[in-house]
C-alpha positions in Angstrom: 136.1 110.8 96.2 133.8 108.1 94.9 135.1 105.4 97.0 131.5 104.2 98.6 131.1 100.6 97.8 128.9 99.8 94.9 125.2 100.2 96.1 123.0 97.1 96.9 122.1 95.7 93.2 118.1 96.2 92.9 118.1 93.2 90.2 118.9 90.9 92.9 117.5 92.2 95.7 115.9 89.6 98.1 112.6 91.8 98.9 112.4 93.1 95.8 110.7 91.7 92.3 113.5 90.4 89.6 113.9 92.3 86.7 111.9 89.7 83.8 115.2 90.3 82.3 117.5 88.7 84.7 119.1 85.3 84.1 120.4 85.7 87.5 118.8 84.3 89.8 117.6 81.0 87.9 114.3 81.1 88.0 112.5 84.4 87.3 109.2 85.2 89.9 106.4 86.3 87.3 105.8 89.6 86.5 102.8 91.2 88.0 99.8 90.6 85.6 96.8 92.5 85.8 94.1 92.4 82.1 95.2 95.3 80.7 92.7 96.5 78.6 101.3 116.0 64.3 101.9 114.2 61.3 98.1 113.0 59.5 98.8 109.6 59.0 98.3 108.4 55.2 95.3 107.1 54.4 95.0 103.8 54.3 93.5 101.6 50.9 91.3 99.1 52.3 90.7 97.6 48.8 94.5 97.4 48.7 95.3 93.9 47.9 99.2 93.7 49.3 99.9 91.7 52.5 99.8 93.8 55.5 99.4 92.8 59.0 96.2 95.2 59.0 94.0 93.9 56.8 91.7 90.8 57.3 92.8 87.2 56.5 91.4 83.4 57.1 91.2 83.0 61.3 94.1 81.4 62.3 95.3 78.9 64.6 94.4 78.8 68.1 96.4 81.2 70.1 99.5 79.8 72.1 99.8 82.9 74.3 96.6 82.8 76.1 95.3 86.3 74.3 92.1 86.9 74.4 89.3 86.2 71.6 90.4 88.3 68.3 88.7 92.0 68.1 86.7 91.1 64.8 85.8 95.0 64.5 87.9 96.4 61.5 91.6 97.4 62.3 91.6 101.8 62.8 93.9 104.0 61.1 97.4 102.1 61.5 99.7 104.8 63.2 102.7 106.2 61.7 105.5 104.8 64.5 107.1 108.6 63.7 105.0 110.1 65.1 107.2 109.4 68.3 109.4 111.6 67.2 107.3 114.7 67.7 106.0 114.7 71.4 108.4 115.5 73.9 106.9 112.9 76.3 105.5 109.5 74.1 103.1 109.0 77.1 100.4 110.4 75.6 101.1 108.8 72.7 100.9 105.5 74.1 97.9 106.3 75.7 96.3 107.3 73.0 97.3 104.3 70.9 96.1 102.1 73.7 92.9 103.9 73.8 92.3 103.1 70.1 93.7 99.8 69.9 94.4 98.0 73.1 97.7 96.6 73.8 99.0 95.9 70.5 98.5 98.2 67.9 98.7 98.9 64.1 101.5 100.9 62.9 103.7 102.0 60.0 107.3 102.4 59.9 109.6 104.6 57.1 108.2 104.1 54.0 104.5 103.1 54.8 106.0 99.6 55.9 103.0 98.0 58.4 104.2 96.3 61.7 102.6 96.1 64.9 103.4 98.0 68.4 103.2 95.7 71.1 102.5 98.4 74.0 101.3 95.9 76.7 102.9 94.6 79.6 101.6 91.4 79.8 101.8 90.9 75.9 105.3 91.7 75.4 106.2 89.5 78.1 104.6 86.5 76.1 106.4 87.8 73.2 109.6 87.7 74.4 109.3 85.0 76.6 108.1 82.5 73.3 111.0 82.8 70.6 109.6 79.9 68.8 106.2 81.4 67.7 107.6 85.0 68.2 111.4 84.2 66.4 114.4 86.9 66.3 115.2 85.8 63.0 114.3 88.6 60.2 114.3 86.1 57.2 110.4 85.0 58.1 109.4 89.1 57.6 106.4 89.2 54.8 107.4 92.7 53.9 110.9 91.9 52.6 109.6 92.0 48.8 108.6 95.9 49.7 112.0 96.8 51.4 114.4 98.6 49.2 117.9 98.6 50.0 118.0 101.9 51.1 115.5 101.3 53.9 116.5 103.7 56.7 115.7 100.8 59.1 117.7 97.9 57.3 120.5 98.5 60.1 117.8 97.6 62.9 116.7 94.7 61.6 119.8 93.0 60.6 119.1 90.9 57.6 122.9 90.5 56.2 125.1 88.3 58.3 124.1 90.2 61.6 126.0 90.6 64.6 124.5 89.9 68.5 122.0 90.4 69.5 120.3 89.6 66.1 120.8 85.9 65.3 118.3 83.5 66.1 118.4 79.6 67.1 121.5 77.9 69.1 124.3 79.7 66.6 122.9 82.9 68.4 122.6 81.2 71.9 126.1 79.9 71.8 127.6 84.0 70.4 125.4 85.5 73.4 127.2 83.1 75.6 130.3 83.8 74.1 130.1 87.2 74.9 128.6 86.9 78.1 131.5 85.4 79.4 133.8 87.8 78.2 131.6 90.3 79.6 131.5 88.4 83.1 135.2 88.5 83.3 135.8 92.6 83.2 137.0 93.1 87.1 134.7 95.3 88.5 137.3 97.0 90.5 139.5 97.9 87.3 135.8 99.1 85.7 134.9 101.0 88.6 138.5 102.5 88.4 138.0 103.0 84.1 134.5 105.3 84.8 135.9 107.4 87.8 139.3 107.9 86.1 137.4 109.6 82.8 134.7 111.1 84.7 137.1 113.2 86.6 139.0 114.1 83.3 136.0 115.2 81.8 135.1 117.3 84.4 137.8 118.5 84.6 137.8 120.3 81.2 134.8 122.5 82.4 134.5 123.1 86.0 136.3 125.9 85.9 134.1 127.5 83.7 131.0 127.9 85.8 128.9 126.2 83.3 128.4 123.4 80.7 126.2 121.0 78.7 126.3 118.2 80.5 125.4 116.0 77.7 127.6 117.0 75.0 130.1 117.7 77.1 130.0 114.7 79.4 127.8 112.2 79.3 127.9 111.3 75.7 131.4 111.0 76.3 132.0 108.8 79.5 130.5 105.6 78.6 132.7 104.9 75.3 135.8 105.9 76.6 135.4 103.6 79.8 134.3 100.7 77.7 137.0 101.1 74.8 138.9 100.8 77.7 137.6 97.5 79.1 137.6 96.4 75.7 141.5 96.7 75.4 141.8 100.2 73.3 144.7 102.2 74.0 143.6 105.7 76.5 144.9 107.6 73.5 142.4 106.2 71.3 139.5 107.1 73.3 139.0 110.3 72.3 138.4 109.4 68.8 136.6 106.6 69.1 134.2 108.4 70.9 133.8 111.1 68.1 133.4 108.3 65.7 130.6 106.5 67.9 128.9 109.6 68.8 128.0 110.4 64.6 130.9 113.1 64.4 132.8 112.1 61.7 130.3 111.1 59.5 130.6 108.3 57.0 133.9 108.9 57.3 133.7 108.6 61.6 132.2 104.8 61.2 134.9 103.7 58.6 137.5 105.1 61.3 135.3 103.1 64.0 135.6 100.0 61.6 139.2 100.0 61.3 139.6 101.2 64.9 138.3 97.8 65.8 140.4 95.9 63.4 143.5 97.5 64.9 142.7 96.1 68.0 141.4 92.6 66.9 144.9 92.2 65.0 146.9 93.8 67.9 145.3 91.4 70.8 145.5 88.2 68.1 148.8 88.8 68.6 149.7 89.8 72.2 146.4 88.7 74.2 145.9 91.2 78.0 143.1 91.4 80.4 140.7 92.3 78.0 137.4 92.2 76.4 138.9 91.6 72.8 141.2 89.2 73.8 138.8 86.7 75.7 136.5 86.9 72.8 139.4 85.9 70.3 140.3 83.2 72.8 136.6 81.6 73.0 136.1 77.9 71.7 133.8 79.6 69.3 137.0 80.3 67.1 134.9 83.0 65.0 137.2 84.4 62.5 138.5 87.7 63.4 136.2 90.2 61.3 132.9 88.7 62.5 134.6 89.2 66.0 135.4 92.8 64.9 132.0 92.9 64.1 130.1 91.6 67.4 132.9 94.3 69.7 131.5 96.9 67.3 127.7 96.0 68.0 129.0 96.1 72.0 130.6 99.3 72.0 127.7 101.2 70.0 124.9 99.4 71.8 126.6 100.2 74.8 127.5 103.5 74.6 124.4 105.6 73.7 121.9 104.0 76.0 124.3 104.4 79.1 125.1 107.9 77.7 121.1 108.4 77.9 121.1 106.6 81.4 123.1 109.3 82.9 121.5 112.5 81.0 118.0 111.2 81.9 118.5 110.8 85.7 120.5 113.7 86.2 117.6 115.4 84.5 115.2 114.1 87.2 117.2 114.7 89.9 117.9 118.4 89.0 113.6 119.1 87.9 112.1 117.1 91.2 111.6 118.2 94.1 111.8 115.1 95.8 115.4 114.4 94.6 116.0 118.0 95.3 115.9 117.6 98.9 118.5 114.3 98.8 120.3 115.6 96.1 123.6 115.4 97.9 123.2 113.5 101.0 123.9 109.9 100.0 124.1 107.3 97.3 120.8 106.1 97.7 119.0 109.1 96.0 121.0 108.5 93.3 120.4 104.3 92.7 116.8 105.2 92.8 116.7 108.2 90.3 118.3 105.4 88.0 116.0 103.0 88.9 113.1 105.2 88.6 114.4 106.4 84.7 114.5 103.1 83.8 110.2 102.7 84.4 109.5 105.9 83.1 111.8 107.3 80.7 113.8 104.4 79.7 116.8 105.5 77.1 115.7 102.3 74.9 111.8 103.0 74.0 111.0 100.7 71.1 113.4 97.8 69.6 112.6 95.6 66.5 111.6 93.1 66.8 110.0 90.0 66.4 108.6 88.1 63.6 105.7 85.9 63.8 106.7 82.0 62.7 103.0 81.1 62.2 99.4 82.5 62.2 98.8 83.3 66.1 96.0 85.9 68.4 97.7 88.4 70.3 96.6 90.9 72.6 92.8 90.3 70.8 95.0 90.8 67.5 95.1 88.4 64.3 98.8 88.3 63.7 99.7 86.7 60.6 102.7 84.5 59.8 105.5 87.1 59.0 104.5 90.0 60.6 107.0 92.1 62.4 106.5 93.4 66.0 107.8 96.5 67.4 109.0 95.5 71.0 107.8 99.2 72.8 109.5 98.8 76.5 108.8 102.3 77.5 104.8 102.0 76.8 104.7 98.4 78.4 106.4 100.0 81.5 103.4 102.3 81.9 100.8 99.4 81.4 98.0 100.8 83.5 97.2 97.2 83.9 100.1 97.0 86.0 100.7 100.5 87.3 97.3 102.0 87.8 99.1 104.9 89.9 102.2 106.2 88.5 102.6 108.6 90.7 103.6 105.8 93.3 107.5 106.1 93.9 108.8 102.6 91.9 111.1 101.9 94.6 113.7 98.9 94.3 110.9 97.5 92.1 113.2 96.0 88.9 110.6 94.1 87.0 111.0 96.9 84.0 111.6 96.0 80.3 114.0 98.3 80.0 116.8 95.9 79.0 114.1 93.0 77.3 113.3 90.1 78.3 113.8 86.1 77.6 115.9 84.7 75.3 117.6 87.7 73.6 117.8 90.6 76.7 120.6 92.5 77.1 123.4 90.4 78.6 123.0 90.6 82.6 126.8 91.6 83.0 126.3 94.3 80.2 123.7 95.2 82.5 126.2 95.4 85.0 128.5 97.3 83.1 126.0 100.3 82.4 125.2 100.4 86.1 128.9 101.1 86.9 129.4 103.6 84.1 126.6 105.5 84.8 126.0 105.1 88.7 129.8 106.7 88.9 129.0 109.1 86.2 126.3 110.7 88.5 128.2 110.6 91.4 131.4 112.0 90.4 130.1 115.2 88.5 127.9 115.4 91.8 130.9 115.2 94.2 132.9 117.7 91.7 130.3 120.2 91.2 128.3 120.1 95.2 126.1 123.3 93.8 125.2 122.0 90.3 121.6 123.3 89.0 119.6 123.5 85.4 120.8 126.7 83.9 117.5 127.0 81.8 113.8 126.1 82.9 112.7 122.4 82.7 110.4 122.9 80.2 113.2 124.3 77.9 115.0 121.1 77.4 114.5 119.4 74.5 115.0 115.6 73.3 116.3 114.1 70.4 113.6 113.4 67.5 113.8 109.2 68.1 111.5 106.8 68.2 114.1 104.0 69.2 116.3 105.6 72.1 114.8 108.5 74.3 117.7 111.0 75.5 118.1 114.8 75.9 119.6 117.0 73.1 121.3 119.0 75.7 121.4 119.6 79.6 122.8 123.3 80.1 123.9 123.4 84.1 125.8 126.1 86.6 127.8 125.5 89.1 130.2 127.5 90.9 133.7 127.3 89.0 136.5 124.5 91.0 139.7 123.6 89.9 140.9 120.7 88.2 142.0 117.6 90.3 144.5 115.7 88.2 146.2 115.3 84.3 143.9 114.6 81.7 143.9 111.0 80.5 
């Protein structure tokens, strides 16, 4: 049914640019430079004497990143970054904010707390690709005697005894490559297997029904279950944990998630398999067992909603555009470069925090101080009209997005891999289930979820004509 091998990977494509994220190969081909030039926001107290990354301070130290000479003009209006949860499309957003402030701009986060938005292509690249001046580590943040504990965003930043991807220096390098290897060693054949095993279950519990929601009903679904699979959960477990990761217990949904994980930690210290969970336990590392329960908890909800939002968004574009339209169901190639093409302009991760600033430094003609957070925005730095001055210009194999970072601290190249498979299946199997499938609502009638962080639809209402079921459920 889905048996066509995987498609030609467009990371490592000989006549096509490298992602910036990709370890692999070893040495990354620069990115294409080019200069790149309603909620009221509160006003903001320019006699106000607390330290803010906004407000004027002595010049600092000659820029390491090659930024141009600082805009001495007083900072605008910073920009509430929630505002990103109102439009349905950020772009003009992005464009506005550009418009005001170049490519990195003033903003504010929950609770009036200032940061900047680093929206520029070539900017975030020196930002990521520098974790000295521009460190992962959250301790050097000026605001922390501001932050209460309560902070909505305390989760994001990961002050307490974070899991990956949030420690810095070689503890964190050696955990990444911890991971990564156990990552590396998931048999693609037994994935591919995992993801069109599930995706035909699921499908099966609607296609006879003429109709469903494609994200609630499959999407946000498919991606946990195949990787608490590869991860060494029990099928039966699947379910649940995917109720858990998806919000749908509650507080009560992430304690069962917590002690989900234990189970299995416990279970594979005991009697290792072929697993994710029982490589990690096996690692020279020798991490105890919670703060591995911890790190395959960061995996499996990292993993899961941006994959989840992988699938819903290109779906989406390949049922609205015409262009897609046309290939819909004639090959696999239409549907390797609807991903692609989600990844440049609709990326599921839109902003990440962060980076903090280990000294005084010029950035994108900013004065950034010692301290200061940065808001990595991947979504606006993939529009860079400095480096795509036509959008409108198919992307192609082109894979030098930010879509899954950049330098030290990207998203692990086989995870990378893993969220290919998942959702490259996921496409193809509710495509090959349900030949006829169309939008059972105009375009303009979908709606996303209110998010600054991750972009994803609330719901993606389809018809199809009804088919019958093709095997047991799993």
């Amino acid at each position: 049914m889905t048996g066509s091998g995987p498609p030609p990977n467009p990371h490592t494509s000989p006549d096509t640019p490298s992602s910036p994220d990709t370890p692999i190969p070893p040495h990354d081909p620069p990115p294409p430079y080019a200069p790149t030039s309603p909620r009221t926001p509160p006003a903001w107290d320019t006699s106000d004497t607390r330290p803010t990354p906004h407000t004027a301070h002595t010049p600092p130290a000659p820029s390491a990143t090659g930024s141009p000479a600082p805009d001495t003009r007083p900072d605008p209006r910073p920009v509430p970054l929630d505002r990103l949860r109102l439009p349905s499309d950020p772009s003009a957003l992005y464009q506005e904010l550009r418009a005001a402030h170049g490519p990195v701009a003033p903003v504010l986060l929950d609770g009036d707390i200032p940061a900047w938005l680093v929206l520029g292509y070539r900017e975030l690249h020196q930002v990521t690709a520098d974790p000295a001046l521009f460190s992962r580590d959250a301790e050097l943040w000026n605001q922390w005697p501001r932050i209460p504990d309560d902070w909505p965003l305390l989760p994001v930043v990961g002050r307490a005894r974070p899991p990956v991807p949030h420690p810095a220096g070689e503890g964190r390098a050696r955990r990444a490559a911890m991971i990564a290897d156990a990552l590396t060693a998931v048999d693609p054949a037994r994935l591919q297997g995992y993801a069109e095993r599930f995706a035909d279950a699921l499908v099966d519990g609607f296609c006879a029904r003429g109709a469903a929601d494609v994200i609630g009903e499959y999407a946000t679904l498919l991606p946990v279950r195949v990787l608490a699979a590869v991860f060494g959960f029990p099928a039966e477990e699947g379910p649940g944990l995917a109720a858990a990761v998806n919000g749908d217990g509650g507080t009560d949904g992430g304690q069962g998630l917590a002690r989900a994980v234990a189970r299995l930690v416990e279970r594979r210290r005991r009697n290792p398999g072929r697993d994710i969970a029982s490589r990690l336990l096996a690692s020279p590392e020798g991490l105890p067992d919670d703060e591995i329960a911890r790190d395959l908890t960061s995996l499996l909800t990292a993993g899961h909603q941006p994959t989840a939002d992988w699938i819903g968004n290109s779906l989406r574009l390949m049922l609205t555009e015409d262009r897609f339209a046309a290939s819909l169901f004639g090959g696999r190639r239409s549907v390797v470069e609807a991903m692609n093409e989600v990844l440049w302009e609709d990326t599921p991760t839109q902003n990440a925090v962060g980076r903090w600033a280990s000294r005084d430094t010029l950035l994108g003609g900013r004065r950034i101080r010692a301290g200061d957070l940065l808001v990595l925005s991947l979504a606006a730095a993939n529009s860079d009209p400095g480096i795509r001055a036509d959008r409108t210009v198919p992307t192609g194999g082109n894979a030098a997005f930010f879509s899954f970072g950049h330098g030290a601290h990207r998203c692990p190249f086989p995870a990378r891999e893993i969220a290919e498979v998942i959702a490259r299946t996921a496409i193809e199997v509710i495509l090959d289930r349900l030949p006829d499938l169309d939008l059972a609502v105009p375009p303009q009638a979908l709606t996303r979820r209110p998010s600054p962080w991750l972009r994803g639809l609330s719901a993606l209402p389809v018809r199809f004509t009804p088919t019958t079921v093709v095997g047991p459920e799993y």
